[in-house]
N, CA, C and O atoms as CSV, one atom per row, in Angstrom:
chain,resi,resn,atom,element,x,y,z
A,1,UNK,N,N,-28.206,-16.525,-12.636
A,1,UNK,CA,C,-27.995,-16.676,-11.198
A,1,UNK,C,C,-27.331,-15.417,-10.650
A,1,UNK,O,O,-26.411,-14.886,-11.271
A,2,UNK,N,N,-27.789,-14.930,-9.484
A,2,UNK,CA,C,-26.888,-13.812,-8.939
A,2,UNK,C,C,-26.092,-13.971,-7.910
A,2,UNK,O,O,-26.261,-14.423,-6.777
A,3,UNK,N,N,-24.848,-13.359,-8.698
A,3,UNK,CA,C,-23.162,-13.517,-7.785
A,3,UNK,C,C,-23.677,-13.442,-6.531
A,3,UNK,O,O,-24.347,-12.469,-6.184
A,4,UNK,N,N,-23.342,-14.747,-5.504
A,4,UNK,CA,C,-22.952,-14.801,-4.105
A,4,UNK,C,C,-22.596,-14.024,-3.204
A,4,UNK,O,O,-22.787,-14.202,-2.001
A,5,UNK,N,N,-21.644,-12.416,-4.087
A,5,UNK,CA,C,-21.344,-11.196,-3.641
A,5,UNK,C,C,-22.677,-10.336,-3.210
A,5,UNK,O,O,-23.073,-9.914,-2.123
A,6,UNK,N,N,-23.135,-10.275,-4.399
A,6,UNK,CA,C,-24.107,-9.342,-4.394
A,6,UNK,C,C,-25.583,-9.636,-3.795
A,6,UNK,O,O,-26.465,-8.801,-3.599
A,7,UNK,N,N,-25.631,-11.013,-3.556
A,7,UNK,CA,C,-26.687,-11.634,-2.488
A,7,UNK,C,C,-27.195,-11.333,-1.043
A,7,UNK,O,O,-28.255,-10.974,-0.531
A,8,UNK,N,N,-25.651,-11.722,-0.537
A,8,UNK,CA,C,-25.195,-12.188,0.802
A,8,UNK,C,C,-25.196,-10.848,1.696
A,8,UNK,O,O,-25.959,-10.390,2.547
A,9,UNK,N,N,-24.061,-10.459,1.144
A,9,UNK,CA,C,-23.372,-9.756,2.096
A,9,UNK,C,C,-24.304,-8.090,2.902
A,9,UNK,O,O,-23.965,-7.453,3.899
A,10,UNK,N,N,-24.891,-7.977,2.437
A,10,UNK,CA,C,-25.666,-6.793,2.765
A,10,UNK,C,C,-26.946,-7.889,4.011
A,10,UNK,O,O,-27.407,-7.249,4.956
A,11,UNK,N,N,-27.129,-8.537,3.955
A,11,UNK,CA,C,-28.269,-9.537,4.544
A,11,UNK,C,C,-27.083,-9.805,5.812
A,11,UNK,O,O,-27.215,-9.404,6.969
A,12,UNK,N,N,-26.074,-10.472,5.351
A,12,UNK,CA,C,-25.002,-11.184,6.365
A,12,UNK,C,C,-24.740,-9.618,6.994
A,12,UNK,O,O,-24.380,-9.805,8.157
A,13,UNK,N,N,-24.760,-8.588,6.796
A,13,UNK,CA,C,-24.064,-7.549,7.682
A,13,UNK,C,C,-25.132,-7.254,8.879
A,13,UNK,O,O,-24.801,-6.958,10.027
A,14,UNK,N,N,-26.733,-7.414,8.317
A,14,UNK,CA,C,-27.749,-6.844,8.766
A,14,UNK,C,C,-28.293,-8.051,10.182
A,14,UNK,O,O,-28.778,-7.845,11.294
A,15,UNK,N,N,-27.955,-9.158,9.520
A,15,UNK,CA,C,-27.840,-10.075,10.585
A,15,UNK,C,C,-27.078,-10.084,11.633
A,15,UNK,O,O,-27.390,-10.170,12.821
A,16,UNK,N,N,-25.566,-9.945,10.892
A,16,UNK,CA,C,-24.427,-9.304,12.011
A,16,UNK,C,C,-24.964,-8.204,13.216
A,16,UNK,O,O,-25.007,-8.430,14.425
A,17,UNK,N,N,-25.312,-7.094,12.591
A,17,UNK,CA,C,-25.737,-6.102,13.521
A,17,UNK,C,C,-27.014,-6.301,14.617
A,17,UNK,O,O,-27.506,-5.403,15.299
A,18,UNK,N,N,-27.424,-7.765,14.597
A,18,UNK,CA,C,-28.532,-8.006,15.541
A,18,UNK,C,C,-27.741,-8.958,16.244
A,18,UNK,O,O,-28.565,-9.144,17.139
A,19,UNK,N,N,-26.701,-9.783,16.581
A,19,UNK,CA,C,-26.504,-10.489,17.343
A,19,UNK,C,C,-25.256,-10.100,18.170
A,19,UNK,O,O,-24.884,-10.442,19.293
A,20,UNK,N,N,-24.550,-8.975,16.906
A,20,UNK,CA,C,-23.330,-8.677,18.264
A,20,UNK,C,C,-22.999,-7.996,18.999
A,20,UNK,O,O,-23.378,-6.893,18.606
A,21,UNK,N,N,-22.479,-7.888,19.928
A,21,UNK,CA,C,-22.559,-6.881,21.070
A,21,UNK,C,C,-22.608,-5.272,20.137
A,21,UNK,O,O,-21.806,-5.183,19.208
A,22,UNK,N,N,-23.301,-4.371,20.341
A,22,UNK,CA,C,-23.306,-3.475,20.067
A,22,UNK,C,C,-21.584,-2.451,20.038
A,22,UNK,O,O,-21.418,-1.800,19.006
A,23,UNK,N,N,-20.864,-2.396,20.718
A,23,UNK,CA,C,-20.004,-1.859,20.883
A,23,UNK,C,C,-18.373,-2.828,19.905
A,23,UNK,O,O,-17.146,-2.733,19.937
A,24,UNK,N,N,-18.844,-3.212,19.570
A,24,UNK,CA,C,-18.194,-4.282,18.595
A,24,UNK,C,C,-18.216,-3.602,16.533
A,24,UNK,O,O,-19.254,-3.401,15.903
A,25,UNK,N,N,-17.255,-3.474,16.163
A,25,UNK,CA,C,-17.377,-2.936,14.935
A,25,UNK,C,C,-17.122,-4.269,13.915
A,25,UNK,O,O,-16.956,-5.446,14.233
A,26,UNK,N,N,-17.143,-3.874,13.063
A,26,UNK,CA,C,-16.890,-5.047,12.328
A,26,UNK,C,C,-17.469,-4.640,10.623
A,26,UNK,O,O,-18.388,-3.900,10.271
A,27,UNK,N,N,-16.532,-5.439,9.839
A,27,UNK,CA,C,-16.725,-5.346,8.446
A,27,UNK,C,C,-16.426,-6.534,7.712
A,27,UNK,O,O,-15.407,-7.192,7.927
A,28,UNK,N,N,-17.279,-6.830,6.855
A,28,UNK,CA,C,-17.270,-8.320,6.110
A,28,UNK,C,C,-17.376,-8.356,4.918
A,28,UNK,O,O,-18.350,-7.779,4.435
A,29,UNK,N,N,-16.534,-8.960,4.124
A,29,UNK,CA,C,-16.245,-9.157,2.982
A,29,UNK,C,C,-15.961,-10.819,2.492
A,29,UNK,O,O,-15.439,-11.814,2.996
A,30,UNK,N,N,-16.712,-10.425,1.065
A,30,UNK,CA,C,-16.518,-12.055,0.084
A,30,UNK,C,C,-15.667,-11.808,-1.452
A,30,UNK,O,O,-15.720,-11.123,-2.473
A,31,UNK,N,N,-14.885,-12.867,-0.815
A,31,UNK,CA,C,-13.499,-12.794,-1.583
A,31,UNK,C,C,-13.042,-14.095,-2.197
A,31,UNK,O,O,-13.532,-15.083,-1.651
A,32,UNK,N,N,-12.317,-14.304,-3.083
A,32,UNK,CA,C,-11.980,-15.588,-3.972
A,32,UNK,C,C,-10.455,-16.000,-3.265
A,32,UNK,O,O,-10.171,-16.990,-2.590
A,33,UNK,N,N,-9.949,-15.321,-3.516
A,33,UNK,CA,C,-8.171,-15.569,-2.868
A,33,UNK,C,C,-7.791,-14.576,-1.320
A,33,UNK,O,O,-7.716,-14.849,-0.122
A,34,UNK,N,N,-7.654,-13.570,-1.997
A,34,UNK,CA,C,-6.841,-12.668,-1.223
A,34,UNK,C,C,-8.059,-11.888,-0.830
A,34,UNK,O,O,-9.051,-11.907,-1.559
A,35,UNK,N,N,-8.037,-11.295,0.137
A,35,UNK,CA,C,-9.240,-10.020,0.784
A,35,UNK,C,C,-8.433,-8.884,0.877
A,35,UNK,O,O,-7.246,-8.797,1.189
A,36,UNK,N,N,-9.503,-7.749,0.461
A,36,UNK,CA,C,-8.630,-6.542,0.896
A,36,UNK,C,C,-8.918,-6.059,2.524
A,36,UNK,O,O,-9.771,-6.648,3.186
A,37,UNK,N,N,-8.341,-5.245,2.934
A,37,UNK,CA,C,-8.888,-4.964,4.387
A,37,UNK,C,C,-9.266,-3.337,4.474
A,37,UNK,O,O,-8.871,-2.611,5.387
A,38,UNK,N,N,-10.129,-2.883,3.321
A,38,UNK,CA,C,-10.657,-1.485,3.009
A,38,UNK,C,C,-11.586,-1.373,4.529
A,38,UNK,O,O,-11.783,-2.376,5.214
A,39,UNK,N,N,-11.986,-0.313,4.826
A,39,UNK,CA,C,-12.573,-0.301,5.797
A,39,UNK,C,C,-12.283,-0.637,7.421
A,39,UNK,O,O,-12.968,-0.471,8.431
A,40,UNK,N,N,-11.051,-1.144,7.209
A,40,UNK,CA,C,-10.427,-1.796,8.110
A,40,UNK,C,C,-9.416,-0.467,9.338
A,40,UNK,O,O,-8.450,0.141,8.878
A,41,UNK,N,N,-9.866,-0.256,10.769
A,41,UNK,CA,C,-8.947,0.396,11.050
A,41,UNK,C,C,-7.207,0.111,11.700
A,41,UNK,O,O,-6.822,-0.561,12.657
A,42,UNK,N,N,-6.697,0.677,11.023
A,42,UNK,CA,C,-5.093,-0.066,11.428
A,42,UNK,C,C,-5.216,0.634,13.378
A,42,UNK,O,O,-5.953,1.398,14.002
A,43,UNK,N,N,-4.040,-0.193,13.653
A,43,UNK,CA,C,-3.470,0.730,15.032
A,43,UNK,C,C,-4.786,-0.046,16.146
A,43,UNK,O,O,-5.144,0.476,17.202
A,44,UNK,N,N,-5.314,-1.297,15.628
A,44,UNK,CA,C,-6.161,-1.636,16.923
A,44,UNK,C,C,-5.487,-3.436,16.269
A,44,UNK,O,O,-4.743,-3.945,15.430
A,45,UNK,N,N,-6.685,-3.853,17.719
A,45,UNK,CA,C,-6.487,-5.570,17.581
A,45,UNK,C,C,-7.861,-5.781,16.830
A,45,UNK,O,O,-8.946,-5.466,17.318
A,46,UNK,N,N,-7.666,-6.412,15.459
A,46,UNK,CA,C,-8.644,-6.862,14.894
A,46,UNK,C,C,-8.413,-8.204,14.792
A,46,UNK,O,O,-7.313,-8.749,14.705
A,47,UNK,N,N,-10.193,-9.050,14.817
A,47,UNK,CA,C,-9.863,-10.323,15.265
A,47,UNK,C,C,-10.593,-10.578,13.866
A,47,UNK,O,O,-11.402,-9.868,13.269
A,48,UNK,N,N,-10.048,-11.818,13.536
A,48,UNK,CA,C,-10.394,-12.223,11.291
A,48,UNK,C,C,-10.708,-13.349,11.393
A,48,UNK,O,O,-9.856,-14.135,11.807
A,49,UNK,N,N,-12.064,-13.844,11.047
A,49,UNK,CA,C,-13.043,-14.797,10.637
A,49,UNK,C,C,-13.010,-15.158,9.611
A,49,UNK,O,O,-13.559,-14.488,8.736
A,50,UNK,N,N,-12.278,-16.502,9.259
A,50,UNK,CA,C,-12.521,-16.489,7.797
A,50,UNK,C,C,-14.035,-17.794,7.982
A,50,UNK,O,O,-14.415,-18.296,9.040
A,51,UNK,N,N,-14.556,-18.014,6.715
A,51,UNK,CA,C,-15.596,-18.877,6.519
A,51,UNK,C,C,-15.651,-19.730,4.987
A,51,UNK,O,O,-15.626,-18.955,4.031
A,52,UNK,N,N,-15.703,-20.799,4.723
A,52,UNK,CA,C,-15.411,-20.612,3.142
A,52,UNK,C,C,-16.993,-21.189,3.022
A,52,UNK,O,O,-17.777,-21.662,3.845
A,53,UNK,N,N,-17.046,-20.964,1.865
A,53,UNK,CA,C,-18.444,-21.629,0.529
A,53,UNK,C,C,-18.201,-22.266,-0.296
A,53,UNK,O,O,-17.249,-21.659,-0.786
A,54,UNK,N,N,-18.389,-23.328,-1.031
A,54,UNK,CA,C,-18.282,-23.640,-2.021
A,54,UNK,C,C,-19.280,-23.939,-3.170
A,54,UNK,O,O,-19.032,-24.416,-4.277
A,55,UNK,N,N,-20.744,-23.456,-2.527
A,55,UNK,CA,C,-21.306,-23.467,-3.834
A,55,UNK,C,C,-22.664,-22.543,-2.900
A,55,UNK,O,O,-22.737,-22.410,-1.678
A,56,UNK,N,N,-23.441,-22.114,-3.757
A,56,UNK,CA,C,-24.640,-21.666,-4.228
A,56,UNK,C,C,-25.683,-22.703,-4.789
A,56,UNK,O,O,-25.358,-23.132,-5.896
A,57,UNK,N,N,-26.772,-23.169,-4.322
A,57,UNK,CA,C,-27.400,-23.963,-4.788
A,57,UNK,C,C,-26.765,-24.934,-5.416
A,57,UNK,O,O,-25.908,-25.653,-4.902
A,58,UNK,N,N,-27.385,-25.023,-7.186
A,58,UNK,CA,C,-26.713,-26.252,-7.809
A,58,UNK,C,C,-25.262,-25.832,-8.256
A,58,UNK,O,O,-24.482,-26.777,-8.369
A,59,UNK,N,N,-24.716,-24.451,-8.558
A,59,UNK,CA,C,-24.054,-24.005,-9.183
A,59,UNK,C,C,-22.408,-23.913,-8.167
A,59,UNK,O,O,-22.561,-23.112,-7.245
A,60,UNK,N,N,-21.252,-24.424,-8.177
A,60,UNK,CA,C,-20.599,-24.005,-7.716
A,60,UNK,C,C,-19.481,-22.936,-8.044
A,60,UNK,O,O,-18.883,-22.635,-9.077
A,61,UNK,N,N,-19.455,-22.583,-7.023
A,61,UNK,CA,C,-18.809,-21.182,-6.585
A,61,UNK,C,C,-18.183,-20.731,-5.443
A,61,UNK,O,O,-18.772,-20.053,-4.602
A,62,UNK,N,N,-16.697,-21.157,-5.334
A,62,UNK,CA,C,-15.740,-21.002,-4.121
A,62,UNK,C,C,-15.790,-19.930,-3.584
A,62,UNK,O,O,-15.926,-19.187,-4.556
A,63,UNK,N,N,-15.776,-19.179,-2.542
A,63,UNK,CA,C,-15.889,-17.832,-1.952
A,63,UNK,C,C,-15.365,-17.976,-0.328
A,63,UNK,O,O,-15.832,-18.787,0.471
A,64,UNK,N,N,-14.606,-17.286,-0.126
A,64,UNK,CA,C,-13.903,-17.280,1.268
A,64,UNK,C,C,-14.657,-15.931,1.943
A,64,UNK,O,O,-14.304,-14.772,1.720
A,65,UNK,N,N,-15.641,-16.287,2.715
A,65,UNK,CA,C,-16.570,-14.935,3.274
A,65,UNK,C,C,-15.483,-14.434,4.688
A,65,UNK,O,O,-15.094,-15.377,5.377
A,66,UNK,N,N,-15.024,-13.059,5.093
A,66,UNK,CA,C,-13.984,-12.856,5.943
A,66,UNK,C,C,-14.616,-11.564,6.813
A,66,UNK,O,O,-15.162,-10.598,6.279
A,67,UNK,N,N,-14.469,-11.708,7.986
A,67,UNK,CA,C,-15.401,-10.870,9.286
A,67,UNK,C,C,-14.351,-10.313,9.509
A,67,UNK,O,O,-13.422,-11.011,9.105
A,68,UNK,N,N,-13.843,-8.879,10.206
A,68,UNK,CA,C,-12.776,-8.252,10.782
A,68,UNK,C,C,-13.993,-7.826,12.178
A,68,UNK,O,O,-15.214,-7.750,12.045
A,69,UNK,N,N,-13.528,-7.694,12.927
A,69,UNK,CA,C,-14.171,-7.070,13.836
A,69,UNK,C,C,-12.778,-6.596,14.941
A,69,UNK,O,O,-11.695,-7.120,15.202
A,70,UNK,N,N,-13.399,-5.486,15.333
A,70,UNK,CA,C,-12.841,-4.596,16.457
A,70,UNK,C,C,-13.569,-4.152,17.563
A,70,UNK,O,O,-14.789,-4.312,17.525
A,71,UNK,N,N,-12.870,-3.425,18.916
A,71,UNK,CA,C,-13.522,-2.925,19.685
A,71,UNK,C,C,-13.585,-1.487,19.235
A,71,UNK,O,O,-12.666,-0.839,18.733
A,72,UNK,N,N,-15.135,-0.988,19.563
A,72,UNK,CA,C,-15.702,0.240,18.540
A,72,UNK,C,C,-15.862,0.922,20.325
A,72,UNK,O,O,-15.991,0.176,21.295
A,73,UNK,N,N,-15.808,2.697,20.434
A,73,UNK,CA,C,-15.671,3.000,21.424
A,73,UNK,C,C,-16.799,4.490,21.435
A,73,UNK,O,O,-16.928,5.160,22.460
């Protein structure tokens, strides 16, 4: 089966980039506990989406999927 990581998230970004306002930044990450906030710019208002999963088809697999988004200028 292939990790939920390595599935998703490139599809979930590409989707992202068709529905949100263009001027809107944003970076998303899938994480078990803690998220890092790499990519992330300090010194603005970032607004944090969390989402959880708990499985993949038959197989479960907890994953807390997490959106940062900012105003991009």
């Amino acid at each position: 089966m292939q990790d939920i990581k390595e599935f998703n998230l490139k599809e979930l970004e590409d989707e992202l980039k068709d529905i949100l306002i263009k001027t809107i930044k944003f970076e998303t990450e899938i994480c078990e506990t803690e998220c890092s906030q790499r990519n992330v710019p300090g010194g603005q208002a970032i607004i944090i989406v969390d989402y959880y999963v708990s499985g993949y088809r038959s197989s479960y697999d907890y994953k807390k999927v997490r959106l940062y988004m900012w105003k991009g200028y």
